[in-house]
NUNU-625721 format. One record per residue (C-alpha): x, y, z; residue in one letter. Coordinates in Angstrom, 2 decimals. Each point is the difference from the previous one (the first is absolute). Last residue first. Example, Ala and Ser with C-alpha at 12.3 -4.5 7.8 and 13.67 -1.06 7.14 Angstrom:
2
(fifi (13.67; -1.06; 7.14); S) (fifi (-1.37; -3.44; 0.66); A) 
END
This chain:
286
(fifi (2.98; -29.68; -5.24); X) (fifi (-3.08; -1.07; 2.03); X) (fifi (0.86; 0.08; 4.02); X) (fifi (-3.26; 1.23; 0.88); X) (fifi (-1.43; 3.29; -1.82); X) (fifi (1.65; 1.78; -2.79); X) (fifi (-1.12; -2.17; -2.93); X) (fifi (0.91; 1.00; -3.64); X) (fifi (-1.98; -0.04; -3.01); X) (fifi (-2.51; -2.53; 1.71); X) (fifi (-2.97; -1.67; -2.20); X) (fifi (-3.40; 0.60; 0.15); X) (fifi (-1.58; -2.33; -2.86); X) (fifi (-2.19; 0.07; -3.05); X) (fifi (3.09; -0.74; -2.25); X) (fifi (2.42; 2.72; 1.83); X) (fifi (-1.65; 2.83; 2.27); X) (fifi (2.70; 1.96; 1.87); X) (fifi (1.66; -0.14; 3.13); X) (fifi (1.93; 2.28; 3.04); X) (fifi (0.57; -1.61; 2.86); X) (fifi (-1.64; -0.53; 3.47); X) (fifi (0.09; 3.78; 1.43); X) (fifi (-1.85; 0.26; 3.53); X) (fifi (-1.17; -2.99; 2.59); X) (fifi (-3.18; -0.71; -1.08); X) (fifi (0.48; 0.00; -3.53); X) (fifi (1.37; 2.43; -2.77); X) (fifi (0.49; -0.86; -3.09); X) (fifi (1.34; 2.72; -1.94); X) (fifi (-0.69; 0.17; -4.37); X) (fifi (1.55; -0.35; -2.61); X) (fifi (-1.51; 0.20; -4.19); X) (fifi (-3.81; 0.15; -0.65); X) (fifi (-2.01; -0.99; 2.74); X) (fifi (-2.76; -3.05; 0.36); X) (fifi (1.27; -0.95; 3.44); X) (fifi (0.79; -3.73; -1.25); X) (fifi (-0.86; -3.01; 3.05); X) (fifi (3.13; -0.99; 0.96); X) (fifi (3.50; -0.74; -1.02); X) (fifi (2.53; -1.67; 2.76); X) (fifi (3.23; 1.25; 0.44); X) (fifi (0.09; -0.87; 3.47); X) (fifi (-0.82; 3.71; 1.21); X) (fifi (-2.67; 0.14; -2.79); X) (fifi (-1.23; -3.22; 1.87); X) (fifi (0.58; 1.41; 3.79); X) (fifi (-2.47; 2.97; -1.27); X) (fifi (-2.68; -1.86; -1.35); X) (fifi (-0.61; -1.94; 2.95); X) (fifi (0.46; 3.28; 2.08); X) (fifi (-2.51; 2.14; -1.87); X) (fifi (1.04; 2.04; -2.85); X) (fifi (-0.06; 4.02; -0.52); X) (fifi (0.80; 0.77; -3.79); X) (fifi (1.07; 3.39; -0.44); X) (fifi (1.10; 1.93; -3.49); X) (fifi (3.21; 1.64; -0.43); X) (fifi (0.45; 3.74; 0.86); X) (fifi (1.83; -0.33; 3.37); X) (fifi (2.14; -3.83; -0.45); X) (fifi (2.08; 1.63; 1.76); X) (fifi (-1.35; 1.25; 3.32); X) (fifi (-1.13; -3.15; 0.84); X) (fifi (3.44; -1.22; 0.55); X) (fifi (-0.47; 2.53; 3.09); X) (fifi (2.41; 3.16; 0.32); X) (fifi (3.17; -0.03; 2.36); X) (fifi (1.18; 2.95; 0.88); X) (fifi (-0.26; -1.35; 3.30); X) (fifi (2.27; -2.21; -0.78); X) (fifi (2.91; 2.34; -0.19); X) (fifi (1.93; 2.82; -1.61); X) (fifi (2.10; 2.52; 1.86); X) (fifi (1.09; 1.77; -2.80); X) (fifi (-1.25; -1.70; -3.62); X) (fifi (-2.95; 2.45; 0.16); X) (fifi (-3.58; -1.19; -0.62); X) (fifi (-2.60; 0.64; -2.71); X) (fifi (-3.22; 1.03; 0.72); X) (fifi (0.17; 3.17; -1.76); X) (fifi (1.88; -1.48; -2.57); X) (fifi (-2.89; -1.81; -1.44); X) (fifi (-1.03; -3.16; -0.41); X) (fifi (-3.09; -1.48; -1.76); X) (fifi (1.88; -0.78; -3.36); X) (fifi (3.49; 1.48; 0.56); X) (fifi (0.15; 3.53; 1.10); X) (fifi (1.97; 3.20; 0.64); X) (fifi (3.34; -1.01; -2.04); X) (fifi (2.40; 2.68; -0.41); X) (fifi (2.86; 0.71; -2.81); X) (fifi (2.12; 2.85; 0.58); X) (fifi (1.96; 1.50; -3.22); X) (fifi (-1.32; -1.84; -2.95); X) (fifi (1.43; 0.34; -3.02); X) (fifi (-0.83; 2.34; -2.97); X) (fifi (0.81; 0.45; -3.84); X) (fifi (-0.59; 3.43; -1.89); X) (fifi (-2.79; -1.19; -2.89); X) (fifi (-2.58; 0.16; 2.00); X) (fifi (-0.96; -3.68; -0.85); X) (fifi (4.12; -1.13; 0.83); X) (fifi (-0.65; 2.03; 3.44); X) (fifi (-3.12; -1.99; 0.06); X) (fifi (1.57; -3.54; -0.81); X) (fifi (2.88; 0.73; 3.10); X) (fifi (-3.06; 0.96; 2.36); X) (fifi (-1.86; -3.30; -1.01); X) (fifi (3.10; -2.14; 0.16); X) (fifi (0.59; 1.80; 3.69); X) (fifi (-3.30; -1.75; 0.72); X) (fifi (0.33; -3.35; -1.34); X) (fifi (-2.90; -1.97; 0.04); X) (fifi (-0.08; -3.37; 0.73); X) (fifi (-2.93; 0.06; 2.26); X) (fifi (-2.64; 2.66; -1.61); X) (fifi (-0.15; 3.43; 0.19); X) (fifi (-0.70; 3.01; 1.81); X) (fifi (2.16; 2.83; -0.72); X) (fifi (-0.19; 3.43; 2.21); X) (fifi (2.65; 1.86; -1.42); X) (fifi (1.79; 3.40; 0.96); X) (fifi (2.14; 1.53; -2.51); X) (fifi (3.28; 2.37; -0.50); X) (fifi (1.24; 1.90; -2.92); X) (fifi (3.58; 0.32; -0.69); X) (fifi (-0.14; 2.92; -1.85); X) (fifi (-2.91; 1.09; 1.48); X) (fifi (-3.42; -0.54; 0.66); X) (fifi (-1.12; -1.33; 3.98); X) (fifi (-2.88; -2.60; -0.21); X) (fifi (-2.10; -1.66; 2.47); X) (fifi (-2.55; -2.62; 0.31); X) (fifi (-0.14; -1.45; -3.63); X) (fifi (-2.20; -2.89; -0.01); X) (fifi (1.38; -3.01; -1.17); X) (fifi (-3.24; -3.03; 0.21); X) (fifi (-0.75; -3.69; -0.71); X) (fifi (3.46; -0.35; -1.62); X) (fifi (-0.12; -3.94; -1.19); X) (fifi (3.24; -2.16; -1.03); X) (fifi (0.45; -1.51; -2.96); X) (fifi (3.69; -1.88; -0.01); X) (fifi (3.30; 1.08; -2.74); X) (fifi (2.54; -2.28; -0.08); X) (fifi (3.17; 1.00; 0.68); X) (fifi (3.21; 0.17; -1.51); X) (fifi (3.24; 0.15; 1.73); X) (fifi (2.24; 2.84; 1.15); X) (fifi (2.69; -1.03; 2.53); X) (fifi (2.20; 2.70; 2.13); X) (fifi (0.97; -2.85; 2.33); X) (fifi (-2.62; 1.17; 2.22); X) (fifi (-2.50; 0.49; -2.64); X) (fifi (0.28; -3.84; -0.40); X) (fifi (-0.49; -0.46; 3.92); X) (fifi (-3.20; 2.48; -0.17); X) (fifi (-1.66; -2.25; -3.34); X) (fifi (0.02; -2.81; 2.58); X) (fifi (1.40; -3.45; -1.39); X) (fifi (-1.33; -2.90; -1.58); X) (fifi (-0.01; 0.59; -3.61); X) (fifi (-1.59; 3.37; 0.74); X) (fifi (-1.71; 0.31; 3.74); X) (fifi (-1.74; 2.79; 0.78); X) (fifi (1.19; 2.27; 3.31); X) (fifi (0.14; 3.29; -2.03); X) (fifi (3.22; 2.44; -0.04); X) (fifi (-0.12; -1.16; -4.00); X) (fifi (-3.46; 1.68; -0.26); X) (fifi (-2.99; -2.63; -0.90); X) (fifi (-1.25; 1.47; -3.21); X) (fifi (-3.95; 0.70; 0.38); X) (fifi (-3.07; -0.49; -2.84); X) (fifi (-2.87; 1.80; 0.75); X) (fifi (-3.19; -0.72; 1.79); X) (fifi (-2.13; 3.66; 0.36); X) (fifi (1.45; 3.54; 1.50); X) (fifi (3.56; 0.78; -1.42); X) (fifi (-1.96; 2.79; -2.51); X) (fifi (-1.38; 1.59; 2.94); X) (fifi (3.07; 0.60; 1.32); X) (fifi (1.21; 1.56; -3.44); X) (fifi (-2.82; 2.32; 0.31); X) (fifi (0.43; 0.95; 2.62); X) (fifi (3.46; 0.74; 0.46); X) (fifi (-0.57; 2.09; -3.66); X) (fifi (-2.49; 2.01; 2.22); X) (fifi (2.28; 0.76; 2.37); X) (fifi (2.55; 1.14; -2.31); X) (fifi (2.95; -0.86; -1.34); X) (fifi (2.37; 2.89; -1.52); X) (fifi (2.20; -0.11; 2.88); X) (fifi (1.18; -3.80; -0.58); X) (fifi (3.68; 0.78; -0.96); X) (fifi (1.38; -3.26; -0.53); X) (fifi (2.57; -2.18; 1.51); X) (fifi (0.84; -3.67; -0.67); X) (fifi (1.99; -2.92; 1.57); X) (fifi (0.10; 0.97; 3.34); X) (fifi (1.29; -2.42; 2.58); X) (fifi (-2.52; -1.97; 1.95); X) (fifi (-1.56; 0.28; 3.36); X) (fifi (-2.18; 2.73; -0.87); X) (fifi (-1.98; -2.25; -1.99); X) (fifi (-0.24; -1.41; -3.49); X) (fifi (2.70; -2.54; 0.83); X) (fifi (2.62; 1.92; -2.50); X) (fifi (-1.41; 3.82; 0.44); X) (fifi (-2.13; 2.06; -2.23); X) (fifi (-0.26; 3.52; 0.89); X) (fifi (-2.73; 2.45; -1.03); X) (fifi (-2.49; -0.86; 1.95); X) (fifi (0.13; -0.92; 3.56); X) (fifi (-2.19; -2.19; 1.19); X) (fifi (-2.28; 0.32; 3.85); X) (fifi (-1.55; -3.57; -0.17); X) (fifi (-3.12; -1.15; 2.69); X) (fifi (-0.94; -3.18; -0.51); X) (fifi (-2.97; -2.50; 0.13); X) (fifi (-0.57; -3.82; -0.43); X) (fifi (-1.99; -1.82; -1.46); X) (fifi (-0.71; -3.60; 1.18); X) (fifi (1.79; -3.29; -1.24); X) (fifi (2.50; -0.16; 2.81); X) (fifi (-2.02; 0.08; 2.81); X) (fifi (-1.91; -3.89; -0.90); X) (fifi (4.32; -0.90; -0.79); X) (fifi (0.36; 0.81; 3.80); X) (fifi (-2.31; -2.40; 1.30); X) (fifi (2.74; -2.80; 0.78); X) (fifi (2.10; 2.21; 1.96); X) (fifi (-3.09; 0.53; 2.47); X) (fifi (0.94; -3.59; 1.42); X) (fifi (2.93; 2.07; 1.81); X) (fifi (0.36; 3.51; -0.40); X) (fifi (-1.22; 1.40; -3.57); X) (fifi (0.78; 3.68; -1.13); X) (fifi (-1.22; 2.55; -1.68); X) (fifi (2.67; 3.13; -1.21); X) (fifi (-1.64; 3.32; 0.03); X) (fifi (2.39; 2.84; -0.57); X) (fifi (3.00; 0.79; -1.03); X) (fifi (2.00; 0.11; -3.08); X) (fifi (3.88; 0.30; -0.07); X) (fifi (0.95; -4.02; 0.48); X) (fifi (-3.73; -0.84; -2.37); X) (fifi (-2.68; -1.67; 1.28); X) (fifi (-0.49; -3.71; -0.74); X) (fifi (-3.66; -1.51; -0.11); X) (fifi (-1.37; -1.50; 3.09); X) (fifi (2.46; -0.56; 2.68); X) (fifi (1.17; -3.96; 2.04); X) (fifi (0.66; -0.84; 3.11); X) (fifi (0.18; -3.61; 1.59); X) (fifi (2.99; 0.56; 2.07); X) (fifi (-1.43; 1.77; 2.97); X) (fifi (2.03; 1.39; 3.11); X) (fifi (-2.53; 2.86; -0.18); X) (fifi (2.88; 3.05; -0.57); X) (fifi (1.99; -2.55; -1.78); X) (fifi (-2.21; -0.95; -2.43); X) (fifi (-1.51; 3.63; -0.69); X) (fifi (3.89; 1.00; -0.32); X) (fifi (0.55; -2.42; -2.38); X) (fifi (-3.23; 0.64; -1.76); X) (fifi (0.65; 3.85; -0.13); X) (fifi (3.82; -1.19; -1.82); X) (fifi (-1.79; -1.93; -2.59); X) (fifi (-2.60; 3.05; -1.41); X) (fifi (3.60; 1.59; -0.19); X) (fifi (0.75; 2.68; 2.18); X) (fifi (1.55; 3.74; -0.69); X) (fifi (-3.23; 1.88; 0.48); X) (fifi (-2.75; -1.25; 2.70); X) (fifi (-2.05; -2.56; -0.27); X) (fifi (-3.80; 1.12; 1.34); X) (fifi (-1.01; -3.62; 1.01); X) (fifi (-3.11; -1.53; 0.13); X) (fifi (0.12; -3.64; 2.13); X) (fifi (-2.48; -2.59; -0.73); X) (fifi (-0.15; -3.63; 1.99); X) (fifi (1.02; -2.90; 1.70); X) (fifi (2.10; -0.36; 3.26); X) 
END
């Protein structure tokens, strides 16, 4: 049982909870997610079954796309609606052009403070289990890339509300974003619902409900390594990549799939005029 699953998580679950309930649903241990959604958000959440676990850091690294309604005006203590309110301010006089503008300003690689509610790990434990205990420790500060923040909707008012469409790079920290452009704005902001509609190649519209899940929802191994270059091999070379053998270089910058007679072999790279596996999917190959 080896492949891609695209979930739409649902409120109320941790990215760890849907993979308990995707291993018991398909009686499979080996199941793993591509980047961590937050308990509130939903959305798109990837997922590996079987040898597919072992492609899931290929998922990780593309974009990925959100949909953010924030309010502005209040600031609250996990920078979502989830936390207590720290800080209220009338936001009426903000305009839609101000939103804007300040959106626009968020666009580019900038510099990104991990929230405490965040799953990063400071001197060995998660920032979340710190903030549990009412912790407040310093971070350090990571670049992070907003490829887009289009503003999608806007409703004036003393606490003024926002539609976002943010794409941005792995890493990134949506309700950070809304949180920074309340601070830009000058009034504060959180994020109310957070929604993810896409990671990499897919979407939510393709994405599968945790009721009454099954194989069928299966997707082919294939289906993530969408986006990276193909190299199609013949047998021979095939049952050496699955060995851990190198072979003959592909000539292409960075990883690549090998595919060979019989579907996904691994994915590789070039490495001192060689082919040489990443990771192997195919056989018994850890």
């Amino acid at each position: 049982m080896d492949g891609i699953l695209v979930v739409d998580k649902p409120a109320a679950m941790t990215s760890h909870d849907v993979v308990s309930v995707v291993r018991r649903a398909l009686g499979e241990r080996r199941v793993g997610h591509a980047g961590t959604l937050d308990p509130d958000a939903t959305g798109v959440l990837v997922l590996g079954v079987g040898r597919a676990t072992r492609l899931m850091r290929f998922i990780e690294i593309h974009d990925k796309e959100y949909l953010a309604d924030v309010r502005l005006g209040v600031e609250t203590t996990t920078q979502a609606a989830s936390g207590s309110v720290v800080a209220e301010t009338d936001a009426s006089a903000i305009t839609a052009k101000d939103l804007d503008r300040a959106a626009a300003a968020m666009v580019g690689e900038i510099d990104q403070m991990p929230p405490m509610v965040s799953a990063v790990k400071v001197g060995g434990e998660r920032l979340y289990k710190k903030a549990r205990r009412g912790e407040e420790v310093e971070r350090a500060v990571r670049a992070v890339t907003v490829h887009s923040m289009a503003v999608e909707g806007f409703m004036p008012g003393e606490r003024a509300s926002a539609r976002l469409r943010v794409v941005c790079s792995r890493g990134t920290y949506v309700r950070t974003l809304a949180h920074d452009l309340g601070r830009a704005l000058g009034v504060g902001g959180h994020v109310e619902t957070l929604r993810r509609v896409r990671v990499g190649p897919f979407d939510d519209a393709g994405a599968v409900p945790l009721e009454g899940l099954s194989v069928t929802a299966l997707r082919p191994m294939t289906d993530a390594v969408a986006g990276y270059p193909l190299r199609v091999v013949d047998a021979a070379d095939a049952m050496a990549v699955t060995q851990g053998k190198p072979i003959a270089a592909f000539g292409s910058v960075g990883a690549y799939a090998v595919i060979g007679p019989d579907g996904l072999v691994s994915m590789s790279e070039d490495r001192g005029g060689e082919s040489r596996p990443i990771c192997v999917v195919a056989g018994g190959s850890p």
